[in-house]
GUFISE-518099 format. One record per residue (C-alpha): chain; x, y, z; residue in three letters. Coordinates in Angstrom, 2 decimals, always signed. Last residue first. Layout:
N
+------+---------+---------+---------+------+
! vofi !       u !       v !       w ! zaza !
+------+---------+---------+---------+------+
!    A !       X !       Y !       Z !  Ala !
...
+------+---------+---------+---------+------+
//
This chain:
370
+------+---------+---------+---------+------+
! vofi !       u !       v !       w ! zaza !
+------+---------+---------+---------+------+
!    A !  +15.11 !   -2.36 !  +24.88 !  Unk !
!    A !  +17.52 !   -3.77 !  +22.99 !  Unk !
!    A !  +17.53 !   -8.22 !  +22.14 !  Unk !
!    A !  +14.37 !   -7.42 !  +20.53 !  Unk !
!    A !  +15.36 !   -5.93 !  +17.47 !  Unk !
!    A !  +12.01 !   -4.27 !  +16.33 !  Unk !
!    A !  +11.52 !   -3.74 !  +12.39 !  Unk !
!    A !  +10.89 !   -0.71 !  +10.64 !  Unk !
!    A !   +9.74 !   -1.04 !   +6.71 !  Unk !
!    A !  +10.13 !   +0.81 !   +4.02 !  Unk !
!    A !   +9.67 !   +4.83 !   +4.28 !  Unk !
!    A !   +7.74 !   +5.95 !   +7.23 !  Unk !
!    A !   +5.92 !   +9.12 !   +7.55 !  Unk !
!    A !   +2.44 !   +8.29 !   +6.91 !  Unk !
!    A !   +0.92 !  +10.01 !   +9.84 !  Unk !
!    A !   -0.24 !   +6.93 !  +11.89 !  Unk !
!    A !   +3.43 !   +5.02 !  +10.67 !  Unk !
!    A !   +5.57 !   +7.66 !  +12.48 !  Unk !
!    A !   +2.83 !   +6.80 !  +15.32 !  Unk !
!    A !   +3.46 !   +3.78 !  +15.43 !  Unk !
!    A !   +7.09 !   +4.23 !  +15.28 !  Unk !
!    A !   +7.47 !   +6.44 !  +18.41 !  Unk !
!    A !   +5.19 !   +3.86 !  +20.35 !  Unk !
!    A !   +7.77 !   +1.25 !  +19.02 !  Unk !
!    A !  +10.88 !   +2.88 !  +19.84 !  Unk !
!    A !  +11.60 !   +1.63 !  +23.27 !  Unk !
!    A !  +11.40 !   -1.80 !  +21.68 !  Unk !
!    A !  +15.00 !   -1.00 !  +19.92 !  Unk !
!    A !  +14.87 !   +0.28 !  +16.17 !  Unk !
!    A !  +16.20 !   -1.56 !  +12.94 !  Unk !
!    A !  +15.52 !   +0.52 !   +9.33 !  Unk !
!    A !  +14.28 !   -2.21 !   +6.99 !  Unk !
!    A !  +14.60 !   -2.34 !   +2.92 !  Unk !
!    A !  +13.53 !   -5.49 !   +2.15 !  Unk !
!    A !  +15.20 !   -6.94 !   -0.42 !  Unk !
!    A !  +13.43 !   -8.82 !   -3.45 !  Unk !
!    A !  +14.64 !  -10.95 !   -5.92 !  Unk !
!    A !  +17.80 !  -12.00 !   -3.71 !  Unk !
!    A !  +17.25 !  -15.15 !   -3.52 !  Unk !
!    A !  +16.96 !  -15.31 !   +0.22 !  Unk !
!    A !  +14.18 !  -13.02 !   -0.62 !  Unk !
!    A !  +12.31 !  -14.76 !   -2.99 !  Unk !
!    A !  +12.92 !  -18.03 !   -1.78 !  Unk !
!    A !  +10.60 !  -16.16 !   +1.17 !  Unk !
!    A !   +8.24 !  -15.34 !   -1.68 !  Unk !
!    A !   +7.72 !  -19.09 !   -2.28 !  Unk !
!    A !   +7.77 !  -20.44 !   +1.61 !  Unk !
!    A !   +4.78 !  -17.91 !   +2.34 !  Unk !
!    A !   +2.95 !  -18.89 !   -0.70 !  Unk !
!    A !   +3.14 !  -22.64 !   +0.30 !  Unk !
!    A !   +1.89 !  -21.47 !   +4.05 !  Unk !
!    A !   -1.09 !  -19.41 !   +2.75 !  Unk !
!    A !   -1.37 !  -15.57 !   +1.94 !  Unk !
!    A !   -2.50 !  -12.29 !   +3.25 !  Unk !
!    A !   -6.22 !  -10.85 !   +3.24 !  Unk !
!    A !   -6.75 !  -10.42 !   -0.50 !  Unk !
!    A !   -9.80 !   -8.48 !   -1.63 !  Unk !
!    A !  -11.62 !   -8.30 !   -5.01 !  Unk !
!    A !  -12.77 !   -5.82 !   -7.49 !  Unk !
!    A !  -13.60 !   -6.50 !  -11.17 !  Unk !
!    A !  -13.71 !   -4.99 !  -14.43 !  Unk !
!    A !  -15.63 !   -6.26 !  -16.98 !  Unk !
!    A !  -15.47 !   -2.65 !  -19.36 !  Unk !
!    A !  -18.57 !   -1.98 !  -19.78 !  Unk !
!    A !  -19.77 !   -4.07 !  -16.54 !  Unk !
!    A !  -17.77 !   -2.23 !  -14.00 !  Unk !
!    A !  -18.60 !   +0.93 !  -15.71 !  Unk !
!    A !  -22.28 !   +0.27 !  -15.46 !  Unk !
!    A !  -22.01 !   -0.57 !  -11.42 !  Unk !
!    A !  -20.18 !   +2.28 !  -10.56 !  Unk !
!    A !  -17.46 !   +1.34 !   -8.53 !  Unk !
!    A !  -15.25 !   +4.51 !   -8.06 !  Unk !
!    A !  -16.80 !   +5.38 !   -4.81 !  Unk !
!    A !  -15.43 !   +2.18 !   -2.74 !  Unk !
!    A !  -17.15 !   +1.98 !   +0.12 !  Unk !
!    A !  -17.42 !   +4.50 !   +2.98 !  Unk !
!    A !  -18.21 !   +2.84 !   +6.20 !  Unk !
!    A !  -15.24 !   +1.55 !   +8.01 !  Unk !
!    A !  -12.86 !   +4.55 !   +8.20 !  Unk !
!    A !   -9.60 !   +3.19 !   +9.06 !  Unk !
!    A !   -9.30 !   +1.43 !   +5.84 !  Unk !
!    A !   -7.23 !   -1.76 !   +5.66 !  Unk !
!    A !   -4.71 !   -1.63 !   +2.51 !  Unk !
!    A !   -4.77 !   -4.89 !   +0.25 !  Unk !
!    A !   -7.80 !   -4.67 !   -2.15 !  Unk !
!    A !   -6.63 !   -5.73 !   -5.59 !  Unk !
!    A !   -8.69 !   -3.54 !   -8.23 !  Unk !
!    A !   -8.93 !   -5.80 !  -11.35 !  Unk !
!    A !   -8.68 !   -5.25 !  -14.68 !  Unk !
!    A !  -11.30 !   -6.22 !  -17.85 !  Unk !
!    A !  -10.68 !   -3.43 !  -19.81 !  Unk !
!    A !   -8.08 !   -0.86 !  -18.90 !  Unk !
!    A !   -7.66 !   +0.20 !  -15.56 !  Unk !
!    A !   -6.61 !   +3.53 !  -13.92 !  Unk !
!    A !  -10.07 !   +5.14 !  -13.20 !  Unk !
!    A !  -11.14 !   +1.81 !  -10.99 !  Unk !
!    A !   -7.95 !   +2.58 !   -8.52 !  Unk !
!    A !   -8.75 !   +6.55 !   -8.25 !  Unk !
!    A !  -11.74 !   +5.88 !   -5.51 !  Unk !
!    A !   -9.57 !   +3.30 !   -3.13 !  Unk !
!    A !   -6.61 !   +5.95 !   -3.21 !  Unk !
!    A !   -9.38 !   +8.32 !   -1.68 !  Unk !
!    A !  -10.05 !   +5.71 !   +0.79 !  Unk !
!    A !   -7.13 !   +5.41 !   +1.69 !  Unk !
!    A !   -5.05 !   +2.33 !   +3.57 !  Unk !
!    A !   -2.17 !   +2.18 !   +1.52 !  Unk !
!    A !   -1.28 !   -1.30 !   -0.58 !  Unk !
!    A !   -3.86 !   -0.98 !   -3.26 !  Unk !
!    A !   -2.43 !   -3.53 !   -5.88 !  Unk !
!    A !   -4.35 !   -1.88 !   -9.58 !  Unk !
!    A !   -4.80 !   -4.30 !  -11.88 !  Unk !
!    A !   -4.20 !   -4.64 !  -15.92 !  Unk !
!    A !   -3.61 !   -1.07 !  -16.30 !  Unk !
!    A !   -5.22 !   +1.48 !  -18.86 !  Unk !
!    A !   -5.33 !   +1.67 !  -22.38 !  Unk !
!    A !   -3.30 !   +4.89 !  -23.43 !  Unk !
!    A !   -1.86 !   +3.13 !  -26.18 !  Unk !
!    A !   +0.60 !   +0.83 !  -24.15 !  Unk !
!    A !   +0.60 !   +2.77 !  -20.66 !  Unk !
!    A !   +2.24 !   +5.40 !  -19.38 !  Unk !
!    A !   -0.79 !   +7.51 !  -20.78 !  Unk !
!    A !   -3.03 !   +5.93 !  -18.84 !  Unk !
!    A !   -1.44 !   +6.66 !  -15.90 !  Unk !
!    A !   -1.27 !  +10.34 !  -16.62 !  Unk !
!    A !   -5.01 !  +10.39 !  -17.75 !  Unk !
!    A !   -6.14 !   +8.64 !  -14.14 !  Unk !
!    A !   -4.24 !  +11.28 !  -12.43 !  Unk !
!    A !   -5.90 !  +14.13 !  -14.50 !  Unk !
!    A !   -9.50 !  +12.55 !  -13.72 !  Unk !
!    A !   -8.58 !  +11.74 !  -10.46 !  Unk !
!    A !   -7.71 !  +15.29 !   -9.49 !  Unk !
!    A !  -11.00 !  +16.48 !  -11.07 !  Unk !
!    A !  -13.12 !  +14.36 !   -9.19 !  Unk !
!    A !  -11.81 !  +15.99 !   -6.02 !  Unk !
!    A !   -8.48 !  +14.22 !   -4.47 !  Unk !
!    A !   -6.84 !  +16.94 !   -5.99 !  Unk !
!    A !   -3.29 !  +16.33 !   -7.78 !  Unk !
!    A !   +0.54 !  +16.92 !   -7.03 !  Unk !
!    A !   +0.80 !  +14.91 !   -3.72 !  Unk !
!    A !   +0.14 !  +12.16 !   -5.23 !  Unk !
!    A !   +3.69 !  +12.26 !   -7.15 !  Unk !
!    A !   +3.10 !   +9.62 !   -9.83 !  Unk !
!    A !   +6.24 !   +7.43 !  -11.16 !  Unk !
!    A !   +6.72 !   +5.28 !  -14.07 !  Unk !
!    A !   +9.38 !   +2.22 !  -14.67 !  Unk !
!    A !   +8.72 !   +0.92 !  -11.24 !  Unk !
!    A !  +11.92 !   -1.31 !  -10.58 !  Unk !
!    A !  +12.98 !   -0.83 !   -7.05 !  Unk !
!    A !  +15.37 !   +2.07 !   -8.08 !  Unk !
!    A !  +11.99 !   +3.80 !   -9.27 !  Unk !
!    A !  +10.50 !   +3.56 !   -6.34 !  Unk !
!    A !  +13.08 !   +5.25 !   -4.29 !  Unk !
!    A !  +13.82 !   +8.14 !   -6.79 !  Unk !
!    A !  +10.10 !   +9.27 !   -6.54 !  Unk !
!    A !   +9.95 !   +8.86 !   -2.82 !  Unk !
!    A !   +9.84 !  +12.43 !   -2.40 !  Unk !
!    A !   +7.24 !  +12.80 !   -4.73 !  Unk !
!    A !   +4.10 !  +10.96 !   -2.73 !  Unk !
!    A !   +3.31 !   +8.02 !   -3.76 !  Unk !
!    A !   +2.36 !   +6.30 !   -6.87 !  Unk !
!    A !   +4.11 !   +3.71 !   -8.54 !  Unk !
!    A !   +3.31 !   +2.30 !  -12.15 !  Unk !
!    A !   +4.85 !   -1.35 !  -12.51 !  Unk !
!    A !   +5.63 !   -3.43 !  -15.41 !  Unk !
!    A !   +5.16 !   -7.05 !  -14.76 !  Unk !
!    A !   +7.91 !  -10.15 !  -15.18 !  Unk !
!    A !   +6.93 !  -12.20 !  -11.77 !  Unk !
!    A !   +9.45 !  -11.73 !   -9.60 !  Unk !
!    A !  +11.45 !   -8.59 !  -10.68 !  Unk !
!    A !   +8.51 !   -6.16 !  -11.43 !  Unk !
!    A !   +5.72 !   -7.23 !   -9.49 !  Unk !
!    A !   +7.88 !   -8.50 !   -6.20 !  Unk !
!    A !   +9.67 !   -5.46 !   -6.02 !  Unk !
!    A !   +6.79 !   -3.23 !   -6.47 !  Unk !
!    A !   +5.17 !   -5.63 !   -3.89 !  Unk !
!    A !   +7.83 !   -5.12 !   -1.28 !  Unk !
!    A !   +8.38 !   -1.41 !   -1.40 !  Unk !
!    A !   +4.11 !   -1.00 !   -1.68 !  Unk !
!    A !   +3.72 !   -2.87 !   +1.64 !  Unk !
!    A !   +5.75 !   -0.97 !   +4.02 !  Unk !
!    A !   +5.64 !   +2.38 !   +2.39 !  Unk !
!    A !   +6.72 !   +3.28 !   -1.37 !  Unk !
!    A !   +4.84 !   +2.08 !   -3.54 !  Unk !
!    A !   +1.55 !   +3.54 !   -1.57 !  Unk !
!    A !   -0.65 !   +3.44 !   -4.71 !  Unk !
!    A !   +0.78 !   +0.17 !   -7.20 !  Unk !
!    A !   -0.51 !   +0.36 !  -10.14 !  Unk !
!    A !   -0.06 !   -2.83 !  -12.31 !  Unk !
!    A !   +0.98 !   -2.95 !  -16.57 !  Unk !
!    A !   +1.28 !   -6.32 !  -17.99 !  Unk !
!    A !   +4.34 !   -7.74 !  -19.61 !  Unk !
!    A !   +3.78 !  -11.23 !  -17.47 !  Unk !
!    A !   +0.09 !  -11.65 !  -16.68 !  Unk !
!    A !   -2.27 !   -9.45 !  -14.23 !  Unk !
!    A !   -4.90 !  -12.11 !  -12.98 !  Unk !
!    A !   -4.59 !   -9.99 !   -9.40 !  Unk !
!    A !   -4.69 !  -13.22 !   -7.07 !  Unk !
!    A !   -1.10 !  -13.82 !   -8.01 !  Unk !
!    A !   -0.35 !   -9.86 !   -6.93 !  Unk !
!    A !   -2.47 !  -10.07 !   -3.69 !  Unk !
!    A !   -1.04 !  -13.07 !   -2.48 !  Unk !
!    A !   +3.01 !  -11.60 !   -3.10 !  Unk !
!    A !   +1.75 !   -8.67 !   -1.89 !  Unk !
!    A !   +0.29 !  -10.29 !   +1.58 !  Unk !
!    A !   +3.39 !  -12.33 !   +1.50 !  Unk !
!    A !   +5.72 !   -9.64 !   +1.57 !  Unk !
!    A !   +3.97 !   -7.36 !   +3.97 !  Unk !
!    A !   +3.24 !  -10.45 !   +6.23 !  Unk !
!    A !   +6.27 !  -12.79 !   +6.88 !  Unk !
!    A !   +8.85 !  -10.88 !   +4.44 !  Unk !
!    A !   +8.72 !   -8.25 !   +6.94 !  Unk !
!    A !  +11.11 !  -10.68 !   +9.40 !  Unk !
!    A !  +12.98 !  -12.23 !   +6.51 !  Unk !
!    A !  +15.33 !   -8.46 !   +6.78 !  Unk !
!    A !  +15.47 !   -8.19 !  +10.35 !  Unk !
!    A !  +16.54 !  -11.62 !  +10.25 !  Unk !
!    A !  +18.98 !  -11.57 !   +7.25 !  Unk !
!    A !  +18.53 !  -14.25 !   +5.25 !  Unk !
!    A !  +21.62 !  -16.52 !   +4.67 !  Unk !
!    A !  +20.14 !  -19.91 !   +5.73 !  Unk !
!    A !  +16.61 !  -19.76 !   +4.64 !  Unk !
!    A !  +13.72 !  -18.97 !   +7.12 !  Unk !
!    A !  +11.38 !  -21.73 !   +8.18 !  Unk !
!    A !   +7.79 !  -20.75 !   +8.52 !  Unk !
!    A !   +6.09 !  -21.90 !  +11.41 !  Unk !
!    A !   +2.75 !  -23.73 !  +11.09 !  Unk !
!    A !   +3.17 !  -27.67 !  +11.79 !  Unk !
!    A !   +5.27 !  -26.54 !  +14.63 !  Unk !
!    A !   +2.35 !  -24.73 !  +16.51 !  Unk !
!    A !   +3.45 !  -21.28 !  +18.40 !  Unk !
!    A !   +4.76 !  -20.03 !  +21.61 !  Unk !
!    A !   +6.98 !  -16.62 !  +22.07 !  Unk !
!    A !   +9.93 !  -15.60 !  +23.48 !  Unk !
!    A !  +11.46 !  -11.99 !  +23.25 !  Unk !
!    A !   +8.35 !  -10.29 !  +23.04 !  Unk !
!    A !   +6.93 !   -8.23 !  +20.22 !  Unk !
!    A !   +5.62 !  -11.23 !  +18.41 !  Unk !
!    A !   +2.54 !  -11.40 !  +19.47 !  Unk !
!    A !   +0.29 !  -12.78 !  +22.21 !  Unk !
!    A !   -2.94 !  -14.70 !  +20.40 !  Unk !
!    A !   -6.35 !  -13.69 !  +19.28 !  Unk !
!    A !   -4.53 !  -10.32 !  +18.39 !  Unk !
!    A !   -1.05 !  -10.21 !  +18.28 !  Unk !
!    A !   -0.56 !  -13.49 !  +15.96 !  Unk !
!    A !   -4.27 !  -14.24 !  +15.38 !  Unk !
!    A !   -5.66 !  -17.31 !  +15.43 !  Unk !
!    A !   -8.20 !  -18.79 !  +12.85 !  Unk !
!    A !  -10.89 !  -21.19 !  +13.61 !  Unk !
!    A !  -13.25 !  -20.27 !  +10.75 !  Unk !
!    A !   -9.63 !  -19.84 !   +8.71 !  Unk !
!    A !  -10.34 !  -17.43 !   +5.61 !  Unk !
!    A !   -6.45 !  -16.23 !   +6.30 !  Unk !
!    A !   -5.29 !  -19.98 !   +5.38 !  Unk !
!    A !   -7.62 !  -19.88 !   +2.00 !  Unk !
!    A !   -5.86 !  -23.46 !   +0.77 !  Unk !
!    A !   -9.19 !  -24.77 !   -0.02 !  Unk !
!    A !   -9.08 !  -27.14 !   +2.69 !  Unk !
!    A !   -8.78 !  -24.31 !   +4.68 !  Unk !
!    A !  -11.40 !  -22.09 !   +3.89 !  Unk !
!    A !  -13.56 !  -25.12 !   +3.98 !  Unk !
!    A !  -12.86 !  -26.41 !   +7.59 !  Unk !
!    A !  -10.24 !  -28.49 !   +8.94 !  Unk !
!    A !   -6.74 !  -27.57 !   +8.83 !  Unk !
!    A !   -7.44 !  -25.47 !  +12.06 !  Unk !
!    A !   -5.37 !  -22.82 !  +11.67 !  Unk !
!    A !   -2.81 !  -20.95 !  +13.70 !  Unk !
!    A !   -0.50 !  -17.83 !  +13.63 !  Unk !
!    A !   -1.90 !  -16.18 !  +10.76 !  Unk !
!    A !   -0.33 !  -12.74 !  +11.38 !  Unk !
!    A !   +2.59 !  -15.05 !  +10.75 !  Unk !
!    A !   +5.37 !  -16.37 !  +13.18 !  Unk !
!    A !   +8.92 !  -16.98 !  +11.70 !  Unk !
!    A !  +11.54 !  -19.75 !  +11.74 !  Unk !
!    A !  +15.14 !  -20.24 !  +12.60 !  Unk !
!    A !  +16.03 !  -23.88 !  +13.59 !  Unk !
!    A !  +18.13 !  -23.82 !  +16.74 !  Unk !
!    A !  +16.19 !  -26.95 !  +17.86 !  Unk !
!    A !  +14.67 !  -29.42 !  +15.00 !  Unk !
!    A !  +12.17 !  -29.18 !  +12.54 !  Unk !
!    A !  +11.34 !  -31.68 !  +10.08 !  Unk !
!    A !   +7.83 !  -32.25 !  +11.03 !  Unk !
!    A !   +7.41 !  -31.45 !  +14.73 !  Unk !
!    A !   +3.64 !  -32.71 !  +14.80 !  Unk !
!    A !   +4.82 !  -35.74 !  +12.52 !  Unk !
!    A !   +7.34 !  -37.11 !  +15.04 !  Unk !
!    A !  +10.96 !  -36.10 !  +15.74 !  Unk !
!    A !  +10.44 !  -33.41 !  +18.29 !  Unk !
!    A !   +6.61 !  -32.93 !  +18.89 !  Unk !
!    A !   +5.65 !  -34.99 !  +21.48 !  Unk !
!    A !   +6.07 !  -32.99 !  +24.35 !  Unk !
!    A !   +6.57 !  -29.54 !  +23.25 !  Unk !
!    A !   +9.79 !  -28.74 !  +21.56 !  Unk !
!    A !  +12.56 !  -26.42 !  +23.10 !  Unk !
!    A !  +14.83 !  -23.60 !  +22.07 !  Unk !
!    A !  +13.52 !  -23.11 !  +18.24 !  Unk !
!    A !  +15.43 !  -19.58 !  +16.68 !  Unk !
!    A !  +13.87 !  -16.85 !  +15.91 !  Unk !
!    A !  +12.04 !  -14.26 !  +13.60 !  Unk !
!    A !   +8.40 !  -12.32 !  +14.09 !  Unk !
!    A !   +6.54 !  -11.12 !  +12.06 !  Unk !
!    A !   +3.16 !  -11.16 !  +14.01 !  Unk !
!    A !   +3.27 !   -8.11 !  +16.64 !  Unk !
!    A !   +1.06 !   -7.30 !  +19.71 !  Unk !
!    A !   +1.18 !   -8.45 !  +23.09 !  Unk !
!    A !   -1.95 !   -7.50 !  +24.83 !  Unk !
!    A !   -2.19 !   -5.11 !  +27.73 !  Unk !
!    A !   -5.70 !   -3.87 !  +27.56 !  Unk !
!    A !   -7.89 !   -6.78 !  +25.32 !  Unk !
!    A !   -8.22 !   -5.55 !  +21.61 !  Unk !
!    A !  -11.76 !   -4.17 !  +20.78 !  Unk !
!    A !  -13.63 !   -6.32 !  +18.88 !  Unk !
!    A !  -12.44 !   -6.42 !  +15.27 !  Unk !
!    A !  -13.18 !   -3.84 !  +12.53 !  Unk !
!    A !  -10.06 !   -2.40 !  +11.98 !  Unk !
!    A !   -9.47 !   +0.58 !  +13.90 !  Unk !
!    A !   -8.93 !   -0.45 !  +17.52 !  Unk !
!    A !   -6.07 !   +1.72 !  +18.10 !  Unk !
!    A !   -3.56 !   -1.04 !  +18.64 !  Unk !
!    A !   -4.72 !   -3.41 !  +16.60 !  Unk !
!    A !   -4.85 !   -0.91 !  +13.79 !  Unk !
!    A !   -1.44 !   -0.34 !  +14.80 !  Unk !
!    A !   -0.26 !   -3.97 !  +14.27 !  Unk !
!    A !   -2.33 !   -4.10 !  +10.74 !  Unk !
!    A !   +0.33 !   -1.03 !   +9.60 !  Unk !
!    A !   +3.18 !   -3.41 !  +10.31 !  Unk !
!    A !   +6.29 !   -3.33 !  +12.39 !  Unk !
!    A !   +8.47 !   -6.36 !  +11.93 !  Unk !
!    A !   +9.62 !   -8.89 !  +14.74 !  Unk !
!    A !  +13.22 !   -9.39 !  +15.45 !  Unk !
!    A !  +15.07 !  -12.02 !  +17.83 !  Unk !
!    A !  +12.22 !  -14.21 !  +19.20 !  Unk !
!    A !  +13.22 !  -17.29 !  +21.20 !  Unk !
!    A !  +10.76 !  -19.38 !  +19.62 !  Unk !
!    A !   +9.33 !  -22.43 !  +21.73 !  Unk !
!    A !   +7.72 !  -24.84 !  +19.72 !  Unk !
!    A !   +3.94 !  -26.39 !  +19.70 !  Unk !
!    A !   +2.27 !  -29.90 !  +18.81 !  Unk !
!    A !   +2.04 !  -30.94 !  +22.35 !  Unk !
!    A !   +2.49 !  -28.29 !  +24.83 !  Unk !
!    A !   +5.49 !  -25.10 !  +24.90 !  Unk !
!    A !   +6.27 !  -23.37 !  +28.26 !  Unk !
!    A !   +5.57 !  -19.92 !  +28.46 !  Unk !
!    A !   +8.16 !  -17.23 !  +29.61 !  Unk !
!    A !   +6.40 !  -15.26 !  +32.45 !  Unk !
!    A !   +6.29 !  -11.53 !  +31.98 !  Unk !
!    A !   +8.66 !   -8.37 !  +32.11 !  Unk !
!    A !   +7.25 !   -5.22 !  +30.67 !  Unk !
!    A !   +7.99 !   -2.69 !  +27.95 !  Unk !
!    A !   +5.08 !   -0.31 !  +27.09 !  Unk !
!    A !   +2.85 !   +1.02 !  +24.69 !  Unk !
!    A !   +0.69 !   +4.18 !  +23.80 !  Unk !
!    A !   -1.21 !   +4.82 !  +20.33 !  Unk !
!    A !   -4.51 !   +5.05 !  +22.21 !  Unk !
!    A !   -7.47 !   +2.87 !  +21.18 !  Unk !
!    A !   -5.75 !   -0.15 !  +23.32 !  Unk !
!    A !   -4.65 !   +1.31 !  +26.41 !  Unk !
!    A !   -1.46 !   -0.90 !  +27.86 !  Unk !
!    A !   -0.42 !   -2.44 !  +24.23 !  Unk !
!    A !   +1.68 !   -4.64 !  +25.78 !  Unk !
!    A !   +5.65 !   -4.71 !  +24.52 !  Unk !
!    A !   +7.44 !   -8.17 !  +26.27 !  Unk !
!    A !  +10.44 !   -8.89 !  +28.35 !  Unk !
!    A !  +11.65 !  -12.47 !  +29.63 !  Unk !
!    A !  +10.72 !  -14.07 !  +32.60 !  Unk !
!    A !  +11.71 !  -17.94 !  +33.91 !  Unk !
!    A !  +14.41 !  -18.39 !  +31.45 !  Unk !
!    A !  +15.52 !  -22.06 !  +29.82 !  Unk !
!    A !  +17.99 !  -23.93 !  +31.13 !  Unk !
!    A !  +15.56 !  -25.85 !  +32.95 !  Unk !
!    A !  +13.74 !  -27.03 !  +29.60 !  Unk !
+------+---------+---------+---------+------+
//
C-alpha cells in the first residue's frame, strides 16, 4: 500500500440544511479486514443526496462536513488484510471496477436481510450518510458488498445505474404490473423516471404513460412511453386531477385505468393523482421522498381502496441480486442512462438545478476535475 496517496480530495457538505458544499483535501483511508479500497472515478448525483444535504428526509440531521454521494464507480487499488483471495474478497481482485450503493453495508444477519430486504437492514449503513460518500476520489467499502460493473459500461453511465436504476428496477418488480400492462410513470423524465420508463417498457414488456412537464414530451417518448401528459397543463385542485385522471384513462384499453402507478418525483400533489389513474386492483409504487413529512397521501380513501382492491406500497431501493440484474441491463444495452458529466466544482450548482426541478436525466460527478 506505499504507492498509494496520503490525501486525496473530497466534497463535504460544510452546513448541512443549506444547499452549500465544498472541495477539500483529506486523509486517504486505509482498507481493514473484509474491505477494498476504491479509487473513485464518477459518482452520480441523486435527489436522496440533496435531501441529505438539506436535512429533508426524515433522518437526524446530517453531521457538518460529511461526504455525501452513493453511486459511485472505480477501480480496487488495495485489499484489506485478509480479504484478497479468501471468502471475504470473493472473486474480486485489484483493478476490478465496482460501485458503492446508497446501501453501502449490511449486516447479513437480521430478518430484513435474510429476507433479501437489503434497504430494511436493522444494521444498515449509509453511503453518504452513516458512512463518507462517494464524492471523493477514494473511498472504503466491504468486498462482499460492491457491485461489479461489466466490461464495456461506461462509468459515468453504470454510475446512476447503482441507485436510480435499481430503485426503479425494485419498484417496478414490486409493482405486480405484468407484461402488456399499462404503468404511470409521474416524473418520466428526471433522474429516476428516464431510467424506469426505460426499464418498464424495454425490460420487462409494459406499456408506459409518462407524465412530466411538456418540454420533455419528445424525450419520454424516444425512451419508449407510448403516451405523454404535460403536467404543467392541469390544476393540481380536484378538478385538475379529475381531467388528468380521464386523459390517462383514456390511453388505456377501454378506459380502465393503469395497472400501477411508479411515483418517481418527490410531490405530494403527484402522490394525490396516482390512486385516480388505476384500474382495479393497481398499485401506487412509492419511490419519490417527500420533502414535506406530514401530509399523507390524499387520494387514499379508504372505500375506494377497497372497491376497487387497490393497494399502496413503498420501495426503498433494491438488493445485491437486483443490482447485478438491471446492471446486465445496461451493459446490455436495454437501458442507457442519459448523463450530462460535470466537475466537483459543479455540485452545489447541480443541487440546486435539482431543488427547482430543472434537470433532465441524470448528472454525474467526474472526480478526476475539480
Amino acid at each position: 500500500m506505499d504507492s498509494l496517496p496520503k490525501t486525496h480530495k473530497a466534497i463535504i457538505y460544510p452546513s448541512p440544511g443549506t444547499i452549500t458544499t465544498s472541495i477539500t483535501t483529506i486523509q486517504t483511508p486505509r482498507p481493514g479486514p473484509g474491505e477494498v479500497l476504491i479509487h473513485l472515478t464518477h459518482s452520480g448525483v441523486c435527489n436522496s443526496d440533496l435531501g441529505i444535504l438539506k436535512n429533508s428526509v426524515g433522518l437526524p440531521p446530517t453531521p457538518a462536513n460529511q461526504i455525501g454521494g452513493h453511486e459511485g464507480v472505480g477501480s480496487i487499488v488495495a485489499f484489506g488484510p485478509s480479504t484478497e483471495g479468501t471468502a471475504l474478497g470473493g472473486n474480486l481482485k485489484l483493478g476490478d471496477r465496482v460501485g458503492v450503493k446508497w446501501v453501502s453495508a449490511i449486516c447479513g444477519s437480521c430478518h430484513p436481510c435474510l429476507a433479501g430486504r437489503d434497504a430494511l437492514c436493522e444494521n444498515v449503513r449509509v453511503s453518504g450518510y452513516v458512512t463518507p460518500g462517494t464524492f471523493q476520489e477514494y473511498v472504503i467499502a466491504p468486498a462482499g458488498y460492491v457491485t461489479p460493473i461489466p466490461e464495456g459500461l461506461k462509468s459515468e453511465e453504470a454510475a446512476p445505474i447503482l441507485c436510480g436504476g435499481l430503485t426503479v428496477y425494485a419498484a417496478l418488480r414490486k409493482s405486480g404490473a405484468q407484461a402488456g400492462d399499462f404503468v404511470v410513470i409521474p416524473g418520466a423524465g428526471g433522474g429516476l423516471g428516464h431510467l424506469a420508463v426505460q426499464i418498464a417498457a424495454r425490460g420487462m414488456g409494459l406499456r408506459v404513460i409518462g407524465i412530466d412537464a411538456g418540454a420533455k414530451e419528445e424525450f419520454v417518448r424516444s425512451l419508449g412511453a407510448e403516451a405523454f401528459f404535460d403536467i404543467t397543463k392541469y390544476s393540481k385542485d380536484e378538478e385538475g386531477t379529475a381531467k388528468l385522471a380521464a386523459d390517462v384513462k383514456g390511453a388505456t384499453p377501454r378506459g380502465a385505468g393503469a395497472a400501477s402507478v411508479i411515483v418517481c418525483v418527490g410531490s405530494t400533489a403527484s402522490y394525490a393523482q396516482a390512486v385516480h389513474f388505476l384500474g382495479f386492483g393497481g398499485s401506487v409504487v412509492c419511490v419519490g421522498l417527500t420533502h414535506d413529512l406530514t401530509i399523507p397521501i390524499a387520494g387514499a380513501v379508504p372505500n375506494l381502496m377497497i372497491a376497487k382492491e387497490l393497494r399502496i406500497l413503498g420501495s426503498a431501493v433494491g438488493n445485491r441480486k437486483e443490482a447485478l440484474e438491471v446492471m446486465d441491463m445496461a451493459a446490455r444495452g436495454v437501458v442507457r442512462t442519459h448523463v450530462t458529466v460535470e466537475p466537483m466544482s459543479k455540485l452545489t450548482e447541480v443541487f440546486e438545478k435539482l431543488n427547482n426541478g430543472q434537470l433532465q436525466g441524470r448528472v454525474v460527478i467526474d472526480l478526476a476535475k475539480e
